[in-house]
KESEVEX-643191 format. One line per 4 residues: number of its first residue (from 1); for each residue x, y, z negated of N, C-alpha, C. Coordinates in pm, 1 decimal. Example, Ala and Ser with C-alpha at 12.3 -4.5 7.8 and 13.67 -1.06 7.14 Angstrom:
2
1	1319.0 -569.0 -780.0 1230.0 -450.0 -780.0 1320.0 -330.0 -780.0  1285.0 -225.0 -708.0 1367.0 -106.0 -714.0 1290.0 3.0 -787.0
END
This chain:
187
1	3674.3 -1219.6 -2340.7 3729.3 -1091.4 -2304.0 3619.5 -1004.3 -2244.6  3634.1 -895.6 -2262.3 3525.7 -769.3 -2217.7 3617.1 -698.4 -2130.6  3511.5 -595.9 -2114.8 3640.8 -486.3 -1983.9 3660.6 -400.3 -2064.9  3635.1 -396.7 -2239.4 3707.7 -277.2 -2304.8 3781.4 -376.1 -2364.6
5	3923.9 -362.6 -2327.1 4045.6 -459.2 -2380.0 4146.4 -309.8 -2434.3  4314.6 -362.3 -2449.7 4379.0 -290.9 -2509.5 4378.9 -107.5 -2412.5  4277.0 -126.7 -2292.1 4322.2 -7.0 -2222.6 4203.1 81.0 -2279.5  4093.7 -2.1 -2320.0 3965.6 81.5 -2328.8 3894.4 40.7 -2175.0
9	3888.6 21.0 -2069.9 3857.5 -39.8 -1993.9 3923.5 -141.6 -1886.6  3962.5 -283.6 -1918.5 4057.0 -357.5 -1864.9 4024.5 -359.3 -1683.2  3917.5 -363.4 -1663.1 3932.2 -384.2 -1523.7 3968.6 -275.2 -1448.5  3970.4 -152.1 -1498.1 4022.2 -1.1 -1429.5 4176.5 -21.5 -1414.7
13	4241.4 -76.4 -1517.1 4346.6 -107.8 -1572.4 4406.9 -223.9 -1482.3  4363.7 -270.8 -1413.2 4363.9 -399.7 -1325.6 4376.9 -335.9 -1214.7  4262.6 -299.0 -1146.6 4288.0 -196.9 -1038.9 4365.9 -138.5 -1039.9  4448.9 -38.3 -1117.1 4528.4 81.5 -1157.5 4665.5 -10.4 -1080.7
17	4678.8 -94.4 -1146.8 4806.0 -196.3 -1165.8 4780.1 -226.9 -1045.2  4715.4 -282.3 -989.9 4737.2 -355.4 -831.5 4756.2 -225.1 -719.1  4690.7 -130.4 -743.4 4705.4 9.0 -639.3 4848.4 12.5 -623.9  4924.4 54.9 -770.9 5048.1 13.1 -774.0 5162.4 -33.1 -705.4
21	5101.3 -170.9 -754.5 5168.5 -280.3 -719.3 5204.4 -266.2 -560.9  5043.0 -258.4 -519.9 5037.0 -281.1 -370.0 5122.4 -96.4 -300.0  5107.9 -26.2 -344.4 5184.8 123.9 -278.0 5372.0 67.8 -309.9  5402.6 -13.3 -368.4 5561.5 -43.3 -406.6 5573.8 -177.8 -298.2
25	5471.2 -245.4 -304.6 5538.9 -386.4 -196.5 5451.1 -394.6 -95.5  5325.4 -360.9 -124.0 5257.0 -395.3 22.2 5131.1 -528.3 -71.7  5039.9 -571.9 25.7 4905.7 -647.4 -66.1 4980.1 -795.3 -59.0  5035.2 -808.3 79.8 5104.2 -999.5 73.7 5133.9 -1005.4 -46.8
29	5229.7 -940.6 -111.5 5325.7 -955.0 -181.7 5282.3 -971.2 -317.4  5102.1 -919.6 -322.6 5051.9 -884.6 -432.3 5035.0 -1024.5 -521.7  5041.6 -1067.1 -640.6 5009.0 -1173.2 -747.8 4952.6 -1085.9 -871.8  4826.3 -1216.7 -880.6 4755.5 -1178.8 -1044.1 4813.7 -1132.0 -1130.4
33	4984.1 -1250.6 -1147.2 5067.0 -1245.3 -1265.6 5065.8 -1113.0 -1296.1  5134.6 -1082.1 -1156.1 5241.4 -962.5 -1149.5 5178.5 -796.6 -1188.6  5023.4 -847.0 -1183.0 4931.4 -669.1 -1165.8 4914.5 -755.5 -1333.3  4871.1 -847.0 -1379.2 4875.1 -861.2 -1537.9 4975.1 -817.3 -1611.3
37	5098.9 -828.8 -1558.8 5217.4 -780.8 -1647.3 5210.7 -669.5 -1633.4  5217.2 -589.7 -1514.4 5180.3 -434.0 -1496.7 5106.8 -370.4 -1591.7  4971.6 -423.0 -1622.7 4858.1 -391.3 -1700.9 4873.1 -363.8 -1805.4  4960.1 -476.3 -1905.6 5015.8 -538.6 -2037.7 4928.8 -607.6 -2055.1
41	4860.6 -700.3 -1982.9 4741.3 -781.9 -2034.7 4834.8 -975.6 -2021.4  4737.4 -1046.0 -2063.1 4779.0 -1175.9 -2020.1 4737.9 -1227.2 -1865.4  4793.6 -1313.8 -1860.2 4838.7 -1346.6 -1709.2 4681.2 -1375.6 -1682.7  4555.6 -1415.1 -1750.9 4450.1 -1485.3 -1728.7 4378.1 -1402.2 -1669.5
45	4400.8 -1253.3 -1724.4 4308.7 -1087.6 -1738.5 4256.5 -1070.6 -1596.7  4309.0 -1086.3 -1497.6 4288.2 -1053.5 -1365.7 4169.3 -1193.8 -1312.5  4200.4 -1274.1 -1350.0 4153.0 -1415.3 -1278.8 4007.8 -1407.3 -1346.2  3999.4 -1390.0 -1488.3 3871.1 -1346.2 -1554.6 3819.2 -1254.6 -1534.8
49	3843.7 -1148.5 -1465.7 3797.1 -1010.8 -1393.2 3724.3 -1045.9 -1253.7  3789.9 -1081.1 -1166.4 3790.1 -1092.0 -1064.2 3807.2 -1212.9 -980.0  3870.6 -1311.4 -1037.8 3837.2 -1457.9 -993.1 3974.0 -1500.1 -934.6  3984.0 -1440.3 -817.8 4115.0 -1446.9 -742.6 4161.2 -1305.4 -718.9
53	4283.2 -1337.1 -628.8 4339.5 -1245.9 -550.4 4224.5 -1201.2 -413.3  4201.2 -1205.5 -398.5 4116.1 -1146.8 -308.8 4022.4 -1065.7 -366.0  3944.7 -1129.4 -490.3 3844.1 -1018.2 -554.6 3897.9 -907.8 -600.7  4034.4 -909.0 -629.4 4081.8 -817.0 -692.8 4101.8 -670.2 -641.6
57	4171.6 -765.1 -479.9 4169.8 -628.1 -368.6 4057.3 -611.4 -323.8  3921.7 -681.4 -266.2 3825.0 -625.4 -272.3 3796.3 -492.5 -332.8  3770.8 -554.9 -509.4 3752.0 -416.2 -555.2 3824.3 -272.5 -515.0  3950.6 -280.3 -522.3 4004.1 -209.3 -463.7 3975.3 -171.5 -335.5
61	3946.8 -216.0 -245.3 3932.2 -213.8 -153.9 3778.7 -100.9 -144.8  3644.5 -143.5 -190.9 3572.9 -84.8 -199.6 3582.3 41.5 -303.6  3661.0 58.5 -400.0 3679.5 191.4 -398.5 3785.9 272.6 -329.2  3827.7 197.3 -228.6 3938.6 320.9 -106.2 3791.2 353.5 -29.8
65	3715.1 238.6 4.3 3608.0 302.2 95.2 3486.2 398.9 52.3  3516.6 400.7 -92.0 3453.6 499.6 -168.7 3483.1 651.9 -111.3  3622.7 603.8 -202.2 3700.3 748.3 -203.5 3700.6 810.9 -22.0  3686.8 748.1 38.3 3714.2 721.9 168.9 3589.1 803.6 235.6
69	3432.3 765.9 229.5 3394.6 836.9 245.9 3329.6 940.0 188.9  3379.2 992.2 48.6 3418.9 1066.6 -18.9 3451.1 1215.8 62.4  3592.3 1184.5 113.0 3694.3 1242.3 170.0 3614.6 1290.0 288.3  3558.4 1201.1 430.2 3461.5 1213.7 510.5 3355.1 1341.9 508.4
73	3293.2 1291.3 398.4 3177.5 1389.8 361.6 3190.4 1532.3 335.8  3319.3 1534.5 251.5 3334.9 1642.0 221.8 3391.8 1756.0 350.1  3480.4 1661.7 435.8 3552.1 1764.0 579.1 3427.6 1783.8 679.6  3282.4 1715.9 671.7 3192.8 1706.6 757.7 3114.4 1822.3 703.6
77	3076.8 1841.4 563.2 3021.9 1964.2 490.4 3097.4 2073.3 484.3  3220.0 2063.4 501.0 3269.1 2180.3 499.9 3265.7 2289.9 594.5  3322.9 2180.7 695.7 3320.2 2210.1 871.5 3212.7 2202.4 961.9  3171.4 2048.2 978.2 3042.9 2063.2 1085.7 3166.9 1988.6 1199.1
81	3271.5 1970.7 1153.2 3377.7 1923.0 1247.1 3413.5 1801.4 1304.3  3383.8 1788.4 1379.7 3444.1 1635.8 1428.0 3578.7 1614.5 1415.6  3648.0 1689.0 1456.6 3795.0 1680.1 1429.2 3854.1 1681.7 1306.2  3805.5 1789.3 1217.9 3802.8 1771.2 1104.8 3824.0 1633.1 1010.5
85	3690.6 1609.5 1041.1 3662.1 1430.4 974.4 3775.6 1370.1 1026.2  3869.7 1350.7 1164.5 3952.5 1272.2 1181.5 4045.9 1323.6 1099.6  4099.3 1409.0 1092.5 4233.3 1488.6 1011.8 4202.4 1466.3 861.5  4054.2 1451.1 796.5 4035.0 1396.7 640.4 4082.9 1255.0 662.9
89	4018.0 1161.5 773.9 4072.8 1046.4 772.8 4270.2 1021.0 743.4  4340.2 1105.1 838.9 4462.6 1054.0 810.7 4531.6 1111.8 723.4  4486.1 1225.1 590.8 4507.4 1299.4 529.0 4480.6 1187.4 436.9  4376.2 1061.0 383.6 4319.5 973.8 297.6 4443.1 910.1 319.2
93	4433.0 853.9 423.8 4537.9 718.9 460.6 4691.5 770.6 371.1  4753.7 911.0 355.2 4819.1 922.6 327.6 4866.5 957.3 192.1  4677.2 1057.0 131.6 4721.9 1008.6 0.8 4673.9 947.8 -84.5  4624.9 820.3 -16.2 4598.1 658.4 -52.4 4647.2 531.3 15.0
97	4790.9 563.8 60.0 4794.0 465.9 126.0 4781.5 302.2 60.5  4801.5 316.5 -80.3 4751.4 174.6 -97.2 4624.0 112.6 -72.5  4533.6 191.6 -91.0 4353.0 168.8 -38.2 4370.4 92.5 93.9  4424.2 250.5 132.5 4404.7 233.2 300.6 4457.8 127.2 400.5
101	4568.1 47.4 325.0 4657.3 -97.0 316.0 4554.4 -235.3 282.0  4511.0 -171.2 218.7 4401.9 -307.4 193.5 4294.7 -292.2 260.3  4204.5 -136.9 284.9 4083.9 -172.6 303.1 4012.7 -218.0 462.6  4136.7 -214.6 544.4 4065.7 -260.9 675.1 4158.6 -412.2 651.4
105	4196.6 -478.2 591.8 4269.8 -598.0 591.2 4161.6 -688.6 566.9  4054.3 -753.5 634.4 3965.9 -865.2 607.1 3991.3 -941.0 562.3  4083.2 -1029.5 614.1 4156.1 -1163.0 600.9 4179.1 -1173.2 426.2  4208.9 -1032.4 379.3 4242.8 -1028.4 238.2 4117.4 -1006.5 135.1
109	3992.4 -1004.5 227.7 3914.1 -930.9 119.1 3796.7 -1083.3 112.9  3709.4 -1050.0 48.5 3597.7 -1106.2 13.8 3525.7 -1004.6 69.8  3436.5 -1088.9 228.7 3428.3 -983.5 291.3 3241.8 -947.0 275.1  3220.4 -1045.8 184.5 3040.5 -1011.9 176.1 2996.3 -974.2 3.0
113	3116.6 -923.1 -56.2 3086.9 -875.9 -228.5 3009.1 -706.3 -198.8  2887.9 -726.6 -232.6 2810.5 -641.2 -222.7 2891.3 -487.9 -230.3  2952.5 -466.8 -296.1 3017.5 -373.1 -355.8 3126.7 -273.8 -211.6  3132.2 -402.2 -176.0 3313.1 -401.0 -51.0 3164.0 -298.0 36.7
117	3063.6 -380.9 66.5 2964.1 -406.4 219.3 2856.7 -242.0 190.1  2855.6 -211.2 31.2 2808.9 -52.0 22.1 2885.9 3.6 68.4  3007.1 -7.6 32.1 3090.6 141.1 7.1 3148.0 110.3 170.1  3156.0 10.3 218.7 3217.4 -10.1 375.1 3088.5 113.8 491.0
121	2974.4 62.2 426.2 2871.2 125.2 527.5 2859.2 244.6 516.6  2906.1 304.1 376.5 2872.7 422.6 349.0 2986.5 526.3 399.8  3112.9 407.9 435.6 3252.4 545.0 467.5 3192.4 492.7 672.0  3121.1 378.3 696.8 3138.2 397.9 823.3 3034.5 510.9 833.5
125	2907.7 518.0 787.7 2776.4 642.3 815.0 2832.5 759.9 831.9  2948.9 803.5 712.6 3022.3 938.3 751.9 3158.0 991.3 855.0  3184.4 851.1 895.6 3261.0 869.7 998.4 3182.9 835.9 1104.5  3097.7 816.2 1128.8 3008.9 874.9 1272.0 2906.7 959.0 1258.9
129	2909.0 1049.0 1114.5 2826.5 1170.2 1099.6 2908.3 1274.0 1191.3  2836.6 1327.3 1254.9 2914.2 1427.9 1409.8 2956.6 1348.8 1544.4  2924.7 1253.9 1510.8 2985.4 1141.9 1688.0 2880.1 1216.2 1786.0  2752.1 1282.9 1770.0 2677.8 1299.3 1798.1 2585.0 1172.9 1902.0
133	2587.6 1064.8 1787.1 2560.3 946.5 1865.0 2459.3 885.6 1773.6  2398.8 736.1 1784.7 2293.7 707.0 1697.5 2342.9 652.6 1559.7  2449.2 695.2 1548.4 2486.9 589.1 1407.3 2566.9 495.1 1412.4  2569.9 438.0 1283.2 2701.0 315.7 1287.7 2619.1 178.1 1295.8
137	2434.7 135.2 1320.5 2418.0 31.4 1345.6 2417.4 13.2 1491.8  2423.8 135.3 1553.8 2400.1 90.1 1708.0 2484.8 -26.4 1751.8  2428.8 -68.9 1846.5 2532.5 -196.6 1909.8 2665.4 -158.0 1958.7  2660.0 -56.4 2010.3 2816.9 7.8 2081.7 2789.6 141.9 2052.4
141	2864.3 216.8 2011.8 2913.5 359.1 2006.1 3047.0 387.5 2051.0  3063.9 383.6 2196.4 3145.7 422.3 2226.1 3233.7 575.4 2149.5  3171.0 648.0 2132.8 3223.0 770.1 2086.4 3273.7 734.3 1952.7  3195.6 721.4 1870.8 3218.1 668.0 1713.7 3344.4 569.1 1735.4
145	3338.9 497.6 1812.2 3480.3 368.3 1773.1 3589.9 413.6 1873.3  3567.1 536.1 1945.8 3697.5 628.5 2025.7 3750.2 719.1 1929.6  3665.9 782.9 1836.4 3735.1 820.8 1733.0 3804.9 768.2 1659.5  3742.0 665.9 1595.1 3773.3 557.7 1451.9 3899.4 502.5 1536.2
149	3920.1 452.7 1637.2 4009.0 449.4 1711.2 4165.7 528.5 1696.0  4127.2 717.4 1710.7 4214.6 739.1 1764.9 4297.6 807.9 1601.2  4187.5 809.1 1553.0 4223.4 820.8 1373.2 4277.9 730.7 1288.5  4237.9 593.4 1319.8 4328.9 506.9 1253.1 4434.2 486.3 1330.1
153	4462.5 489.1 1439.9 4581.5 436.1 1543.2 4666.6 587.5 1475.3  4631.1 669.0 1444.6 4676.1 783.2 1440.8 4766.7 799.3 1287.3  4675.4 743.3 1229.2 4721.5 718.8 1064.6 4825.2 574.7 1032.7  4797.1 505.3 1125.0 4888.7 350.3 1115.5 5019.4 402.5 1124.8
157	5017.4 493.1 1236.8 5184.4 525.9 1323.5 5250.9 656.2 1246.4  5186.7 710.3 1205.2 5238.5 817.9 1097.4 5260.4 761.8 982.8  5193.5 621.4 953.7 5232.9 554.9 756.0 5364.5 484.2 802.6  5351.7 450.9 920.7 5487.1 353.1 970.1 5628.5 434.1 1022.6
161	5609.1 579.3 1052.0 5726.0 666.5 1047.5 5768.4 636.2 1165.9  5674.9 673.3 1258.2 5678.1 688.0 1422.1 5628.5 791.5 1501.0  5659.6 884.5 1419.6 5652.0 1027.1 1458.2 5722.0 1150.3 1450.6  5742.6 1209.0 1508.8 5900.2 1378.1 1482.8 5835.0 1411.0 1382.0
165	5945.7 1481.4 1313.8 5953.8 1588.7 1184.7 5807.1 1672.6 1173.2  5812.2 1708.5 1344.8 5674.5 1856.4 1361.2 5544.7 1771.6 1347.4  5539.0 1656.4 1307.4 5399.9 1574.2 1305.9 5411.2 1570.2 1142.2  5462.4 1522.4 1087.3 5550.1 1495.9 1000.4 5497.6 1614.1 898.2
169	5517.4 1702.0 905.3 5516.5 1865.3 861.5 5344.9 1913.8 832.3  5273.6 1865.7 921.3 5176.1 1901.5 948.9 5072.5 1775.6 1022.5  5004.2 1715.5 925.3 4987.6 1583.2 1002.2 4872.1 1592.8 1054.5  4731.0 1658.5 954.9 4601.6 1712.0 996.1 4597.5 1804.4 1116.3
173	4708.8 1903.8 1152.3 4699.2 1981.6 1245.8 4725.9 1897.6 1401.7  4823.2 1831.9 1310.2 4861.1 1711.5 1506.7 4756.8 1659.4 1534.1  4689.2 1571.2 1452.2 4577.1 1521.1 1435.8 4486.0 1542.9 1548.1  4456.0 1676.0 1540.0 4334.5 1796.5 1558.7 4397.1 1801.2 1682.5
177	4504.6 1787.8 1728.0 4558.9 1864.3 1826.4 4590.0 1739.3 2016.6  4611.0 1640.1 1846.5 4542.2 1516.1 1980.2 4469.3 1505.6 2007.4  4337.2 1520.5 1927.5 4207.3 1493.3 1952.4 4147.4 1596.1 2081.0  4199.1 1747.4 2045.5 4181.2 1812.4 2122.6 4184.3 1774.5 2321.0
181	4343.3 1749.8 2292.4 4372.2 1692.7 2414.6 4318.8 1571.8 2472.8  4199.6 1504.6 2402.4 4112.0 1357.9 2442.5 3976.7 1411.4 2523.7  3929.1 1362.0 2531.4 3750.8 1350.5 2547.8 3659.0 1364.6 2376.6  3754.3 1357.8 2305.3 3690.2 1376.5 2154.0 3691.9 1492.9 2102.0
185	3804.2 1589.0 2144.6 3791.3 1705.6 2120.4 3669.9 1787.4 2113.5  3609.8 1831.4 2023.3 3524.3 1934.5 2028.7 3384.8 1920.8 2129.1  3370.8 1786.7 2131.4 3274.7 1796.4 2265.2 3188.3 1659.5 2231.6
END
């Protein structure tokens, strides 16, 4: 088997199917079978792709952290914003939440596939582009992981529907508006 199968590229087709899969049940729930039948491929297609279940979300996984700091880059070029970048963050989470389901889930990933460990470093570099701090190898960045902090805590509780209508409505602006009210605000 090659990765140009009946889709024209089977492993996109794999991915496609597990994003899926995983935005309808969640990643536990996820099986090879089940993203193969999705696919229209045979049950083997995934296991010959990717090995296991774990490689599979990996991949996935490293392209949410693609797209991820993707998303980053672009609210940091636009703006110059710190706040910004948090409000792209929970703006991703929401319209990826299957990525965003897998890609901080370790336990699920294959956590040293070159691929996961680029695209991981490259969405952390742009989420502490504006921390105005040394980066994401420093030993502690307090600032950088008070954000990453208050952006994912921020995006968990809004995917989980623990927030009023007026958050709800406007999720980037609340966002902005907590942050404001922190030590992260604008400063």
């Amino acid at each position: 088997m090659t990765d140009r199968y009946h889709h024209g590229d089977l492993r996109r087709a794999l991915i496609d199917a597990a994003v899926e899969a995983v935005g309808e049940t969640g990643p536990s729930a996820l099986s090879l079978r089940a993203v193969a039948k999705r696919a229209g491929v045979s049950h083997a297609a995934p296991a010959h792709h990717f090995g296991d279940k774990a490689g599979l979300l990996t991949a996935v996984a490293a392209e949410g952290f693609d797209r991820f700091a993707d998303a980053l880059e672009r609210a940091w070029t636009a703006t110059g914003d710190f706040d910004a970048v948090g409000a792209a963050y929970v703006r991703f989470a929401i319209d990826h939440r299957a990525h965003f389901e897998i890609m901080f889930r370790p336990e699920l990933l294959h956590m040293d596939d070159p691929d996961l460990v680029r695209a991981s470093v490259r969405s952390r570099e742009a989420l502490h582009r504006g921390s105005g701090t040394d980066g994401p190898d420093a030993a502690f960045n307090a600032r950088a992981l008070a954000a990453w902090s208050l952006a994912h805590g921020f995006a968990e509780l809004l995917l989980a529907g623990n927030f009023p209508r007026a958050v709800l409505d406007d999720p980037e602006g609340a966002f902005k508006a907590v942050a404001a009210a922190t030590a992260l605000g604008r400063g």
